[in-house]
PDB file of N, CA, C, O and CB in Angstrom:
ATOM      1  N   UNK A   1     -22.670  23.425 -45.970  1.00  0.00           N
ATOM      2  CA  UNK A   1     -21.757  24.497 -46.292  1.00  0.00           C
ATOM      3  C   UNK A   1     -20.475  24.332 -45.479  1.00  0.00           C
ATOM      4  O   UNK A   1     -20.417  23.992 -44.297  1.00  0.00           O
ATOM      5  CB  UNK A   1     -22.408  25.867 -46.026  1.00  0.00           C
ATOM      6  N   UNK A   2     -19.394  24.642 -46.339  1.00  0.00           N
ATOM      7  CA  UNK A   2     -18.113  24.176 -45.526  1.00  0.00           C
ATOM      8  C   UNK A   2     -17.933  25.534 -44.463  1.00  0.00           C
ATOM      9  O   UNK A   2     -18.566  26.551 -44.745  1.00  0.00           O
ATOM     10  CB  UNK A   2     -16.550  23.886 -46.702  1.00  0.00           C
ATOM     11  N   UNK A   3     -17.129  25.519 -43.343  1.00  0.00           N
ATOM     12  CA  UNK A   3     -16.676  26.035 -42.273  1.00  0.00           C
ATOM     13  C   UNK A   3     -15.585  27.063 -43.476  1.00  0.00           C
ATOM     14  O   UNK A   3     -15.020  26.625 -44.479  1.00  0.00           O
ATOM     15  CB  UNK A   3     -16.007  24.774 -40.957  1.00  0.00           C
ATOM     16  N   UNK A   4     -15.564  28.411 -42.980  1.00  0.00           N
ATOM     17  CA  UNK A   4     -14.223  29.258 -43.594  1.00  0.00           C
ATOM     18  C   UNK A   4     -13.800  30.104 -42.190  1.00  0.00           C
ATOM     19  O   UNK A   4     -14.603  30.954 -41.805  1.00  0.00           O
ATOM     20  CB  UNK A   4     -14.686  30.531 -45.155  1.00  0.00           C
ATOM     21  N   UNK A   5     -12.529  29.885 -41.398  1.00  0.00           N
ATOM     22  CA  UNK A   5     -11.810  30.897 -40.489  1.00  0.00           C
ATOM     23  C   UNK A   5     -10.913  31.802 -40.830  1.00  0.00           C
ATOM     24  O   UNK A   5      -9.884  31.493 -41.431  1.00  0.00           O
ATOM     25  CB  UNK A   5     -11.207  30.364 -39.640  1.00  0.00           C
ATOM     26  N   UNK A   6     -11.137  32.734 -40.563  1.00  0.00           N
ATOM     27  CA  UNK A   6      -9.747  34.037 -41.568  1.00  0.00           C
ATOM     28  C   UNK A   6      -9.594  34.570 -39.810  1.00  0.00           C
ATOM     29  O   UNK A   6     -10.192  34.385 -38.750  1.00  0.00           O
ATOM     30  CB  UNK A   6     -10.688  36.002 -43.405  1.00  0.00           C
ATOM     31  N   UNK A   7      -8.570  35.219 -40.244  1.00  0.00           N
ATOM     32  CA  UNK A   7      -7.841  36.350 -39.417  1.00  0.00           C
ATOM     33  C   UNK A   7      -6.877  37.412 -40.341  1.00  0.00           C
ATOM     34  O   UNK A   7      -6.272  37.266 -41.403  1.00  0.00           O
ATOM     35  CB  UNK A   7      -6.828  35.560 -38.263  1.00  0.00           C
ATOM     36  N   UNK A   8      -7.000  38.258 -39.641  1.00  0.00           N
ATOM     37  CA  UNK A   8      -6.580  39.612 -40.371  1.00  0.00           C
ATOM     38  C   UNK A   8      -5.134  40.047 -39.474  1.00  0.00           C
ATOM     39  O   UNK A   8      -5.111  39.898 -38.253  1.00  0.00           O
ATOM     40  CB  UNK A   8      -8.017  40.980 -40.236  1.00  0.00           C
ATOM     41  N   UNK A   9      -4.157  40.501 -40.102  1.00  0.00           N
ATOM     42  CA  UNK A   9      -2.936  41.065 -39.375  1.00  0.00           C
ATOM     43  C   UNK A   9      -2.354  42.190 -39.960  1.00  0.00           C
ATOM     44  O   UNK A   9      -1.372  42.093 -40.696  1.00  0.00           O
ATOM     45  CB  UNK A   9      -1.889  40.115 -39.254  1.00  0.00           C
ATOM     46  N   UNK A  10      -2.964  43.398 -39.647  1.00  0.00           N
ATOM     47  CA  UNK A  10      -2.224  44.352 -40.267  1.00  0.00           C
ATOM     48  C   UNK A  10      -0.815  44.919 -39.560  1.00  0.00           C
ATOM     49  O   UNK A  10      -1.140  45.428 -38.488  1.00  0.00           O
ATOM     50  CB  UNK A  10      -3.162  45.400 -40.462  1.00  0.00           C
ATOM     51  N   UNK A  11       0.063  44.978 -39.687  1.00  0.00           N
ATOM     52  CA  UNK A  11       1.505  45.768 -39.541  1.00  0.00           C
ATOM     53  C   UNK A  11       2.197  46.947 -40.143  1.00  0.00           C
ATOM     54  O   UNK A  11       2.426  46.906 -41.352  1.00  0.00           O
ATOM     55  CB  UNK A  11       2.328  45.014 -39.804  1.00  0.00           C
ATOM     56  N   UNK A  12       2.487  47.786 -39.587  1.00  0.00           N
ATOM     57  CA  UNK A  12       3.163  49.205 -40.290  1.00  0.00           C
ATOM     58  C   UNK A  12       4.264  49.355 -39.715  1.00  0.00           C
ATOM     59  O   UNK A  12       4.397  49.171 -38.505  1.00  0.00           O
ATOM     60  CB  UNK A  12       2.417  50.606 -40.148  1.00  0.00           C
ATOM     61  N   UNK A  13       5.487  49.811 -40.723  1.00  0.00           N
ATOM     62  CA  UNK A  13       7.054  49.772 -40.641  1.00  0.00           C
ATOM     63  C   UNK A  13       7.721  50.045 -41.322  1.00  0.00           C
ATOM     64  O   UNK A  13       7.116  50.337 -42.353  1.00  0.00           O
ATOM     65  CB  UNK A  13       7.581  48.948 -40.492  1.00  0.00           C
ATOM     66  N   UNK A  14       9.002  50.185 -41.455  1.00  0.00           N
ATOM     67  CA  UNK A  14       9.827  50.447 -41.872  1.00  0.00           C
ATOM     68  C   UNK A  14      10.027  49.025 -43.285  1.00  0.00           C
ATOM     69  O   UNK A  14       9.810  47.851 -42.982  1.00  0.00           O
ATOM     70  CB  UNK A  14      10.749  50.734 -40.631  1.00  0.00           C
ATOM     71  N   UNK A  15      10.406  49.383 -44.582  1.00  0.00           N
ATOM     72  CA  UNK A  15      10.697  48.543 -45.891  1.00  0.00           C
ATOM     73  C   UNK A  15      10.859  47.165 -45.595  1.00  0.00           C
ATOM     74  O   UNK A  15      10.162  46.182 -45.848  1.00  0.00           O
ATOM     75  CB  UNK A  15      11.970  48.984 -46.640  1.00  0.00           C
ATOM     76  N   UNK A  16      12.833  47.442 -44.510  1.00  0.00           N
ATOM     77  CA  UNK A  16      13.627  46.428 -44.369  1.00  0.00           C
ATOM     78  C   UNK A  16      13.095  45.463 -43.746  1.00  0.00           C
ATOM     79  O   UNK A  16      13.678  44.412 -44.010  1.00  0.00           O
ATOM     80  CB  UNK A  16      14.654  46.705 -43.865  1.00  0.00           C
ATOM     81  N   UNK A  17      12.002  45.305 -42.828  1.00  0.00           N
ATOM     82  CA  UNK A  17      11.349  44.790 -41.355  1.00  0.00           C
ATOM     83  C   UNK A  17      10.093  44.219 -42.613  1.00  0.00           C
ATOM     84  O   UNK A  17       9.787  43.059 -42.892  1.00  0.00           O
ATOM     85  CB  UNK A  17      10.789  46.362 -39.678  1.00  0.00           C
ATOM     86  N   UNK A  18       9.592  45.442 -43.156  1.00  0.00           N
ATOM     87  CA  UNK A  18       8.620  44.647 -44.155  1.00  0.00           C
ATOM     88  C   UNK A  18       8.984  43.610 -44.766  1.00  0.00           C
ATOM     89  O   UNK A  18       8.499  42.532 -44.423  1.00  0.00           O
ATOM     90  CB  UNK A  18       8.191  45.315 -45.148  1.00  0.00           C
ATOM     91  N   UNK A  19       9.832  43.671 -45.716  1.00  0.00           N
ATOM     92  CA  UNK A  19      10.636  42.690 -47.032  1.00  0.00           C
ATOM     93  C   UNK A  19      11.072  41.387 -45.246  1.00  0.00           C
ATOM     94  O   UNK A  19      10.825  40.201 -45.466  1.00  0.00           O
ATOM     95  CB  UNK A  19      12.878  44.008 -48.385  1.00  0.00           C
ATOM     96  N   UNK A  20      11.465  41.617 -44.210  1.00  0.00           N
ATOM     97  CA  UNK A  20      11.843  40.490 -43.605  1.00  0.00           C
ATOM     98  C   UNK A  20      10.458  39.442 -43.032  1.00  0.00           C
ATOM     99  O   UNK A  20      10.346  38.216 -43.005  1.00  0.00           O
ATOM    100  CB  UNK A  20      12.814  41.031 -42.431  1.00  0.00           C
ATOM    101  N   UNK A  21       9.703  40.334 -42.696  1.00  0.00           N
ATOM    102  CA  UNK A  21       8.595  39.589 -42.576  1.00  0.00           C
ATOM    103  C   UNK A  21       7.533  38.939 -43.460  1.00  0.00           C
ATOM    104  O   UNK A  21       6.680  38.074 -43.259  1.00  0.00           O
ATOM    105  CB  UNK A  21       8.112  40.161 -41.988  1.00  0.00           C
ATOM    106  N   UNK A  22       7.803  39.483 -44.239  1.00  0.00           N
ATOM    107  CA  UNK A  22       7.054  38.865 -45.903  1.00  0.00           C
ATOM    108  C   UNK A  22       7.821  37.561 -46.035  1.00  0.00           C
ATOM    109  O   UNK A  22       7.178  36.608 -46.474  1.00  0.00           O
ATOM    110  CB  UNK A  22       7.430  40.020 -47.623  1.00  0.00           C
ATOM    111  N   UNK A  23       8.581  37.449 -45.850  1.00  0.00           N
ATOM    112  CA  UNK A  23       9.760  36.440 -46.398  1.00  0.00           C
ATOM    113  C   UNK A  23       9.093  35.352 -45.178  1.00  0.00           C
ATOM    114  O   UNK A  23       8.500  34.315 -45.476  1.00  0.00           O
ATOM    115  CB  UNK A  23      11.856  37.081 -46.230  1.00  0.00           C
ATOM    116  N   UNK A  24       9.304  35.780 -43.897  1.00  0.00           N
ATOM    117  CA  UNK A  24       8.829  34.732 -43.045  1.00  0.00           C
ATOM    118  C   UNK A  24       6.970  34.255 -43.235  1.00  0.00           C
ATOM    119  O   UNK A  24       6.497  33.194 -42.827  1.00  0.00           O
ATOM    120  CB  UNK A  24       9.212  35.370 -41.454  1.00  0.00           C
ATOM    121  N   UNK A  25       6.436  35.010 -43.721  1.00  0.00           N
ATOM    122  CA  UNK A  25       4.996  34.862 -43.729  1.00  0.00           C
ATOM    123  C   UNK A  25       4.613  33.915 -44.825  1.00  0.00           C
ATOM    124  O   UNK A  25       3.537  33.318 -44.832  1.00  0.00           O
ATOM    125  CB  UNK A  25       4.295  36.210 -43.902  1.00  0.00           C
ATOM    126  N   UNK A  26       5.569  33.795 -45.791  1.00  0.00           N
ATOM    127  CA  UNK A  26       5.234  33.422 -47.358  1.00  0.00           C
ATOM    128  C   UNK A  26       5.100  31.822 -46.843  1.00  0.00           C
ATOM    129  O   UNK A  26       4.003  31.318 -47.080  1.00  0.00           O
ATOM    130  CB  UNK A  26       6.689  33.852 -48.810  1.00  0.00           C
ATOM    131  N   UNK A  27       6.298  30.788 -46.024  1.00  0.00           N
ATOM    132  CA  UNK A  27       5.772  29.448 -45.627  1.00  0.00           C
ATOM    133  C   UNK A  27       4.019  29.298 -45.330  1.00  0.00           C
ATOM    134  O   UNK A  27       3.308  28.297 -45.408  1.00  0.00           O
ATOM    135  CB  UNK A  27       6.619  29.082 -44.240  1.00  0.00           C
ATOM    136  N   UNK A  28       3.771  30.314 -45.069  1.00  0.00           N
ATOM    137  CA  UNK A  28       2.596  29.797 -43.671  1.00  0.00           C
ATOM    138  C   UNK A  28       0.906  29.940 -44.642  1.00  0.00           C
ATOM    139  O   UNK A  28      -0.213  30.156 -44.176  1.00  0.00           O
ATOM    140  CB  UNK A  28       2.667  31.468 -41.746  1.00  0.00           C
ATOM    141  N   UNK A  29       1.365  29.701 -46.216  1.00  0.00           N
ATOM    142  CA  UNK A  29       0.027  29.837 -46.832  1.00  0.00           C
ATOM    143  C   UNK A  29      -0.739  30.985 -46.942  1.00  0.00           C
ATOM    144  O   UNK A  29      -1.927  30.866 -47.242  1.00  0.00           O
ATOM    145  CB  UNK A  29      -0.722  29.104 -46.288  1.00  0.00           C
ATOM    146  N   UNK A  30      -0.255  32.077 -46.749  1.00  0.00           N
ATOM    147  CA  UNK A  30      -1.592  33.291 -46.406  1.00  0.00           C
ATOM    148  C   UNK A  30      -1.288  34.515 -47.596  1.00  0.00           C
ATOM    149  O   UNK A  30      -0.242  34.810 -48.173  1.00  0.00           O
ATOM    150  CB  UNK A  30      -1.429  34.186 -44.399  1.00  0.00           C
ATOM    151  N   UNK A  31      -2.468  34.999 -47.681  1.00  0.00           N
ATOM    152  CA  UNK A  31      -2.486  36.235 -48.406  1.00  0.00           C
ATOM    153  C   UNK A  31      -1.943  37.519 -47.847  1.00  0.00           C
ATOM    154  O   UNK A  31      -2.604  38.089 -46.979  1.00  0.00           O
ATOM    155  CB  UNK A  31      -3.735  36.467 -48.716  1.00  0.00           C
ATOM    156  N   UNK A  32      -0.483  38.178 -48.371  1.00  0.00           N
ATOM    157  CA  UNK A  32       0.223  39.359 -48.484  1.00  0.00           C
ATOM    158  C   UNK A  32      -0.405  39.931 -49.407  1.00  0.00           C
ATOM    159  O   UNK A  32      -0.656  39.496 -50.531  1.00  0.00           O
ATOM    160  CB  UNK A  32       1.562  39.301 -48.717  1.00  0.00           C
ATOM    161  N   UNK A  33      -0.787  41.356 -48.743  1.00  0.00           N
ATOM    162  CA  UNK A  33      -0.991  42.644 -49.478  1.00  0.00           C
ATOM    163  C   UNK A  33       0.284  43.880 -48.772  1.00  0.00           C
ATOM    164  O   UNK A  33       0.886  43.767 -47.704  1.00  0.00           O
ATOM    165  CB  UNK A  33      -2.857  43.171 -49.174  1.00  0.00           C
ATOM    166  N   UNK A  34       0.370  44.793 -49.598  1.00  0.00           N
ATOM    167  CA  UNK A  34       1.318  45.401 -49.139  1.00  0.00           C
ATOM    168  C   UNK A  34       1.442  46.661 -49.985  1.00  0.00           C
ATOM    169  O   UNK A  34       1.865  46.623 -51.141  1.00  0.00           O
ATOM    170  CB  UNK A  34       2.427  44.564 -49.072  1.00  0.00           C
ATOM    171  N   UNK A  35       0.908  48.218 -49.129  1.00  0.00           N
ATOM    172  CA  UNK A  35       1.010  48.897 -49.418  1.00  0.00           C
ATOM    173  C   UNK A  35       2.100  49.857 -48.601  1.00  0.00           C
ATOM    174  O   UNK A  35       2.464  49.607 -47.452  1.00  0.00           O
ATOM    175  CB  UNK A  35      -0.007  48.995 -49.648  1.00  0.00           C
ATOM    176  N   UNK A  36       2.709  51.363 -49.636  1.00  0.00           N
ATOM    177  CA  UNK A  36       3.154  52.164 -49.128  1.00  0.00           C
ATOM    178  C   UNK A  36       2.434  53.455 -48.863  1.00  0.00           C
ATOM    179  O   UNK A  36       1.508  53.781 -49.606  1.00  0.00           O
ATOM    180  CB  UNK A  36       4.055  52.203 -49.654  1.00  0.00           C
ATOM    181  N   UNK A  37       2.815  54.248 -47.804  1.00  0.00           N
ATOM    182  CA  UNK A  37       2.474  55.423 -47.695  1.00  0.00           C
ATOM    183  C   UNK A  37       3.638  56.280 -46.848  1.00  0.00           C
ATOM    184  O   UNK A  37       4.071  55.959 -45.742  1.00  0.00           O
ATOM    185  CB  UNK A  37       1.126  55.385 -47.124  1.00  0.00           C
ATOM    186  N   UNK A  38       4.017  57.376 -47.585  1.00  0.00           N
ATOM    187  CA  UNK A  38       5.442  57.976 -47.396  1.00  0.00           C
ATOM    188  C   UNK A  38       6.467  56.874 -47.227  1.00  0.00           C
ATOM    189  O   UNK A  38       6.865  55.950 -47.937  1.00  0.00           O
ATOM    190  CB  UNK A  38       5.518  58.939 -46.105  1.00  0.00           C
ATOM    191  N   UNK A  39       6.798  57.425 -45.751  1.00  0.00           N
ATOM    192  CA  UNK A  39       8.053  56.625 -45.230  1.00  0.00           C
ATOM    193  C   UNK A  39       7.584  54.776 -44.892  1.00  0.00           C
ATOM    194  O   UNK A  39       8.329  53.802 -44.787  1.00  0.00           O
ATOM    195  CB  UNK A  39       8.617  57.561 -43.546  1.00  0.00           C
ATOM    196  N   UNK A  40       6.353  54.853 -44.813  1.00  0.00           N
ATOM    197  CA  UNK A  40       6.179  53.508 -44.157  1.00  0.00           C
ATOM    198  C   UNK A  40       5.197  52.469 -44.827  1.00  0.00           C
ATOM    199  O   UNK A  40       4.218  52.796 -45.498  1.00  0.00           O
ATOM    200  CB  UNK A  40       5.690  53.749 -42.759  1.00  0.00           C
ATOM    201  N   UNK A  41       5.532  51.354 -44.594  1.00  0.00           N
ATOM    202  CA  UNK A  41       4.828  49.631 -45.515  1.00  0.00           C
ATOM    203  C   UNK A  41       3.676  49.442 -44.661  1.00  0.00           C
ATOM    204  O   UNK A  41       3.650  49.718 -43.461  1.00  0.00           O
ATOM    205  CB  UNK A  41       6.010  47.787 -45.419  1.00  0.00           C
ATOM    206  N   UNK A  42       2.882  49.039 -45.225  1.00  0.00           N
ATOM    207  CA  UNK A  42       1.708  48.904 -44.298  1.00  0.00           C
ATOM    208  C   UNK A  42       1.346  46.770 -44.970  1.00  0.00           C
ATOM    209  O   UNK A  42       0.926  46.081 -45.899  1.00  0.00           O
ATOM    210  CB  UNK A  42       0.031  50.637 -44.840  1.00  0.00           C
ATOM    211  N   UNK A  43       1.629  46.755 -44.303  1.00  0.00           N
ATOM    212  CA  UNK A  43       1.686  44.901 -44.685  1.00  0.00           C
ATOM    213  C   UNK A  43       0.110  44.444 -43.886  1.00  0.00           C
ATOM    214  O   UNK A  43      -0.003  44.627 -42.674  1.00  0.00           O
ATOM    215  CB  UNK A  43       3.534  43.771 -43.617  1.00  0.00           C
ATOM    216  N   UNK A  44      -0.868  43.938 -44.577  1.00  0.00           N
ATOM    217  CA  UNK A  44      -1.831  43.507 -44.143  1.00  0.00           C
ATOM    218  C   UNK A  44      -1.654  41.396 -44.510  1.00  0.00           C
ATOM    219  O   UNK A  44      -1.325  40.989 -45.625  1.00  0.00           O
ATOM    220  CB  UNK A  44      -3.099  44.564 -44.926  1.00  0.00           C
ATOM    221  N   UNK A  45      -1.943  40.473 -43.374  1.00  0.00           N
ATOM    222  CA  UNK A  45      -1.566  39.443 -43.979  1.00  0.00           C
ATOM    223  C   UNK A  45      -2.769  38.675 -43.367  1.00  0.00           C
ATOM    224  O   UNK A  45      -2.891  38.620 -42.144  1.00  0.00           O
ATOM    225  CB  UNK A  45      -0.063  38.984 -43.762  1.00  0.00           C
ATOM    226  N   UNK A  46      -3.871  37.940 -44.403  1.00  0.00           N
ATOM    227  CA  UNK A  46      -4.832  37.430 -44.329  1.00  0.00           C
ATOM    228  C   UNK A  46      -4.439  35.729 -44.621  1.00  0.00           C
ATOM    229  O   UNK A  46      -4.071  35.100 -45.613  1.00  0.00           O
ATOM    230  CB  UNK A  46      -5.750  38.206 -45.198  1.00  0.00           C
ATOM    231  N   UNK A  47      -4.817  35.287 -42.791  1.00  0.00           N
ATOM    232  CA  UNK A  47      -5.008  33.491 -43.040  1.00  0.00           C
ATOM    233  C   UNK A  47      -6.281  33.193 -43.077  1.00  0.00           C
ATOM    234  O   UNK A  47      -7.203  33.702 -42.440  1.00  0.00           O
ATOM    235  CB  UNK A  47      -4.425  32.453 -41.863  1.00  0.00           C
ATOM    236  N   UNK A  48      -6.302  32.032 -44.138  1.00  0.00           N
ATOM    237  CA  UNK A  48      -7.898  31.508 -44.183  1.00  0.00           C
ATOM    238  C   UNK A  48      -7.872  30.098 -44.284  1.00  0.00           C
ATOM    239  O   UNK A  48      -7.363  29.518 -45.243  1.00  0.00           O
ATOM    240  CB  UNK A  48      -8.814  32.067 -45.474  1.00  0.00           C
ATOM    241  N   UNK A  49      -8.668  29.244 -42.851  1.00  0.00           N
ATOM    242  CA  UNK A  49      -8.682  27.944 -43.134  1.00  0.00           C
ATOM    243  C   UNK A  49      -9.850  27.164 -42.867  1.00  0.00           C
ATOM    244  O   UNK A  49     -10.830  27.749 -42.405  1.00  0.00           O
ATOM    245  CB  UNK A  49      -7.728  27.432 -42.561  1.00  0.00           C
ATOM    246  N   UNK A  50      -9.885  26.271 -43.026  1.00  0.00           N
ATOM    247  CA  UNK A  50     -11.155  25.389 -43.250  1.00  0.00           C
ATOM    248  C   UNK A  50     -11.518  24.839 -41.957  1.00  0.00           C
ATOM    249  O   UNK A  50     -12.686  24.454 -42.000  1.00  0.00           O
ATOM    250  CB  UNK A  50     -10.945  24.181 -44.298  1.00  0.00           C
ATOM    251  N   UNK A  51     -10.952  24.640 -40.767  1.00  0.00           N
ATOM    252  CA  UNK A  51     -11.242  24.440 -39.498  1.00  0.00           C
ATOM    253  C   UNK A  51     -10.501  25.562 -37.886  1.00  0.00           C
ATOM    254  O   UNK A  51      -9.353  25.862 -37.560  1.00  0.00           O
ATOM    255  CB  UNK A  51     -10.789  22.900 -39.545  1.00  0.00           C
ATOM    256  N   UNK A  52     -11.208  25.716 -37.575  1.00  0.00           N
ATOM    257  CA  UNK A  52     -10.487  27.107 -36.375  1.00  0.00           C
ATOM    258  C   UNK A  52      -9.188  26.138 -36.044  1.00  0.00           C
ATOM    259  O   UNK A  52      -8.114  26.531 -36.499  1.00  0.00           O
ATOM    260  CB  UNK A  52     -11.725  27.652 -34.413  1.00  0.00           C
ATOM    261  N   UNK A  53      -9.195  24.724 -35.180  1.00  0.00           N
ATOM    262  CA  UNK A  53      -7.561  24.595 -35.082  1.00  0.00           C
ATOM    263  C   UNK A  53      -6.382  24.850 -35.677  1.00  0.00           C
ATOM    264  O   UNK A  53      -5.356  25.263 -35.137  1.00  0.00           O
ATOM    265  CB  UNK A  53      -7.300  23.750 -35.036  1.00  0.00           C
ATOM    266  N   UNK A  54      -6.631  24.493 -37.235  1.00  0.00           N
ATOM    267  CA  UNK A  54      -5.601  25.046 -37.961  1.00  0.00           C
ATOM    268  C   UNK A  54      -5.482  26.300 -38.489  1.00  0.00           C
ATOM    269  O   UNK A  54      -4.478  26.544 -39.158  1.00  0.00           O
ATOM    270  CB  UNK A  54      -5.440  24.415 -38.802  1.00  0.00           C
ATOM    271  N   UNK A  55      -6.471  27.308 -38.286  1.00  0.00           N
ATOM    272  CA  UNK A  55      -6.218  28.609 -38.006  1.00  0.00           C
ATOM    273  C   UNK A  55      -5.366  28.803 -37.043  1.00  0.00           C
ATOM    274  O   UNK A  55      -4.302  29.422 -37.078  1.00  0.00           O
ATOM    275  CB  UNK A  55      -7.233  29.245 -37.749  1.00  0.00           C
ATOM    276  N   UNK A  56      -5.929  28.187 -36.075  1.00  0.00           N
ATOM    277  CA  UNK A  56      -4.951  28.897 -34.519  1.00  0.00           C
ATOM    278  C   UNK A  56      -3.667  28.490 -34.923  1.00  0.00           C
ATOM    279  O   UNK A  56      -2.919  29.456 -35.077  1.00  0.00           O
ATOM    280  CB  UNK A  56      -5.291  28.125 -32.654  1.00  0.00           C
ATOM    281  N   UNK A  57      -3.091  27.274 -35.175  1.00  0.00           N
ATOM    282  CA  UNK A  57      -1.907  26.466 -35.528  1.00  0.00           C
ATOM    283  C   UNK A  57      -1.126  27.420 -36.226  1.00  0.00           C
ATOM    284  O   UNK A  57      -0.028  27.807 -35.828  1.00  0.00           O
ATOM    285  CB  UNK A  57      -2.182  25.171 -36.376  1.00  0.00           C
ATOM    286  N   UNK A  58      -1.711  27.822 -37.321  1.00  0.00           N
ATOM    287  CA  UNK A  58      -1.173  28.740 -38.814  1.00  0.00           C
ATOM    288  C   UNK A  58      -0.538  30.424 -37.891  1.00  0.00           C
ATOM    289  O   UNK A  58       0.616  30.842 -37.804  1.00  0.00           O
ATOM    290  CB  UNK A  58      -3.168  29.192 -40.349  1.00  0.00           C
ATOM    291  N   UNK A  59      -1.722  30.976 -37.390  1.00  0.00           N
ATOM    292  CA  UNK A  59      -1.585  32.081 -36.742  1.00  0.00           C
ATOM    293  C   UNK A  59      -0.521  31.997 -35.299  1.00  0.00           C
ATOM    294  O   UNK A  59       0.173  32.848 -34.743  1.00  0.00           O
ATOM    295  CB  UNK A  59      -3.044  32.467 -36.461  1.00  0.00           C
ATOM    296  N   UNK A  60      -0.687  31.071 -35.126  1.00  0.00           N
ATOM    297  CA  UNK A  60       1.049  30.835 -34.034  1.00  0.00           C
ATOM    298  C   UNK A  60       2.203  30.792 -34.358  1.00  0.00           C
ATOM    299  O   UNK A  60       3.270  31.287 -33.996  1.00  0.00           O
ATOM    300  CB  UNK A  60       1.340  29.661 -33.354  1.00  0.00           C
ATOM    301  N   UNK A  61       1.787  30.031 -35.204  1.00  0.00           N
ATOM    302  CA  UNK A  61       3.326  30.016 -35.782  1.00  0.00           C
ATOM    303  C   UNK A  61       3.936  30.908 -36.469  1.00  0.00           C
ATOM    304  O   UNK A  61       5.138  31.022 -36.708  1.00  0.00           O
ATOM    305  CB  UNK A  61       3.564  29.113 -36.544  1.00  0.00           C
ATOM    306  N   UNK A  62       2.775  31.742 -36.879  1.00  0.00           N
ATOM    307  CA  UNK A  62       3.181  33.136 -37.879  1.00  0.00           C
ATOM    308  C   UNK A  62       3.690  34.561 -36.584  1.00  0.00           C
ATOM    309  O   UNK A  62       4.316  35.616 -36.691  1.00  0.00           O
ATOM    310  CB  UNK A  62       1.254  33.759 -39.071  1.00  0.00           C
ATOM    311  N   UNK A  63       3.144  33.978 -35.672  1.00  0.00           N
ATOM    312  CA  UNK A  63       3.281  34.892 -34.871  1.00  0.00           C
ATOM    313  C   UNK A  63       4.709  35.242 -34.095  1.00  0.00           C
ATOM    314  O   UNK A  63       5.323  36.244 -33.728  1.00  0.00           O
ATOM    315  CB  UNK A  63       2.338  34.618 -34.104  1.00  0.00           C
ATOM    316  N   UNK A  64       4.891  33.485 -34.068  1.00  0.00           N
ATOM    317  CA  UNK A  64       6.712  33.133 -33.324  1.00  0.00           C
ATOM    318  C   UNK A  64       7.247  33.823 -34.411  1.00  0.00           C
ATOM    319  O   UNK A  64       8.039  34.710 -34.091  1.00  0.00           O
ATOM    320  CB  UNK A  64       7.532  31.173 -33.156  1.00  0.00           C
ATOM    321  N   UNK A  65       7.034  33.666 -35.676  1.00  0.00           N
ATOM    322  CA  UNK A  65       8.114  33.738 -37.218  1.00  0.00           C
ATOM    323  C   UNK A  65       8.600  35.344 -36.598  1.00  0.00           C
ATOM    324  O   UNK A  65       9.683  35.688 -36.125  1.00  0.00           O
ATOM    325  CB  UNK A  65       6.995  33.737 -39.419  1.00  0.00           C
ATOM    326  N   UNK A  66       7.121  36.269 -36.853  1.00  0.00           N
ATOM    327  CA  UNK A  66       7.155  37.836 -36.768  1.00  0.00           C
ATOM    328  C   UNK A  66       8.154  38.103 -35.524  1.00  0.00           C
ATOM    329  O   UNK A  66       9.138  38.823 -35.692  1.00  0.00           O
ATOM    330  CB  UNK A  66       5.511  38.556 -36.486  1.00  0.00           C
ATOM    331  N   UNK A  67       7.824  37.388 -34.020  1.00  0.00           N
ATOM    332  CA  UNK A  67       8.065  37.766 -33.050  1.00  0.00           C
ATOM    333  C   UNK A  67      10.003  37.512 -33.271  1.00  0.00           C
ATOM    334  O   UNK A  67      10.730  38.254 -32.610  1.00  0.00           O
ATOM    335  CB  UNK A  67       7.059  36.991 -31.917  1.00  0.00           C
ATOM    336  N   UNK A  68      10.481  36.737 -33.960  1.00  0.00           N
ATOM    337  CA  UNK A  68      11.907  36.584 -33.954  1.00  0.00           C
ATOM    338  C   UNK A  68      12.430  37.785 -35.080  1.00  0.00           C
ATOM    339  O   UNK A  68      13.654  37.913 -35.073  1.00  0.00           O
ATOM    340  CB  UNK A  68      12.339  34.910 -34.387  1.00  0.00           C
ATOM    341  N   UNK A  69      11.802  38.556 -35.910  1.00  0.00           N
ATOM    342  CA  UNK A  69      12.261  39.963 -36.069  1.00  0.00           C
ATOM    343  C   UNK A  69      12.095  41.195 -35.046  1.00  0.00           C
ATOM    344  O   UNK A  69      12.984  42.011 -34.804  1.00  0.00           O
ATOM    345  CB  UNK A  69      11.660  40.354 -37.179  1.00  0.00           C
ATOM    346  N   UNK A  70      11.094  41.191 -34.612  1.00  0.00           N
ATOM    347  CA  UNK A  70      10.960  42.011 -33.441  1.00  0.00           C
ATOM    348  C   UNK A  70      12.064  41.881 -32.376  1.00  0.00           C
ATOM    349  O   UNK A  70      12.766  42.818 -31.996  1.00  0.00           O
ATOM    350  CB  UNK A  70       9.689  41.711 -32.833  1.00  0.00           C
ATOM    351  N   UNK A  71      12.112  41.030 -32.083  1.00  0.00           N
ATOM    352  CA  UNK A  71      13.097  40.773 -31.130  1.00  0.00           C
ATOM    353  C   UNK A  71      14.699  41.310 -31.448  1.00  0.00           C
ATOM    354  O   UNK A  71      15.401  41.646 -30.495  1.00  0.00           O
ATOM    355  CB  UNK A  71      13.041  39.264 -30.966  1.00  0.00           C
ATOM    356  N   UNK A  72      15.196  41.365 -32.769  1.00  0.00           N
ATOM    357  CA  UNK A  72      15.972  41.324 -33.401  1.00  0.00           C
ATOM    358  C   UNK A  72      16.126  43.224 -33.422  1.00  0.00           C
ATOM    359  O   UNK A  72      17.144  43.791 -33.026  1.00  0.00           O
ATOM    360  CB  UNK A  72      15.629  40.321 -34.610  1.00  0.00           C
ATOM    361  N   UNK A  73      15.165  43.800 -33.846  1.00  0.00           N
ATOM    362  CA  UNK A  73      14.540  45.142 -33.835  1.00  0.00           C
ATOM    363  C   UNK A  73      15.053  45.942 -32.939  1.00  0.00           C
ATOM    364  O   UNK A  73      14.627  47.091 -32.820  1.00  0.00           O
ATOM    365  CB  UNK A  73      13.211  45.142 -33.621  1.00  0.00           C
TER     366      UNK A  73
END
């Protein structure tokens, strides 16, 4: 049976911050879901890979992507 690694990232925010981080997440292979409730996006973003290194790899780099809107924020 093959190996499957996921990680889960949920985020809640404001549209503009949503729509910017979607945009950065979309390179990195992973499943965007994305709901609203009132004022705020609730962005859940699921990586799934076939060996934990390239999980970790995938999830770093997604993490720098996010962390250069935050910063920006």
């Amino acid at each position: 049976m093959a190996e499957r690694h996921e990680m889960t990232l949920t985020w809640t925010g404001g549209l503009e911050t949503a729509h910017r981080l979607v945009e950065l997440a979309r390179p990195h292979s992973c499943e965007i879901k994305s709901d609203e409730e009132q004022d705020l996006v609730i962005l859940t973003v699921i990586v799934v890979e076939k060996d934990l290194q390239q999980l970790r790899d995938t999830v770093d780099a997604l993490l720098v992507s996010f962390d250069t809107v935050e910063s920006e924020d």
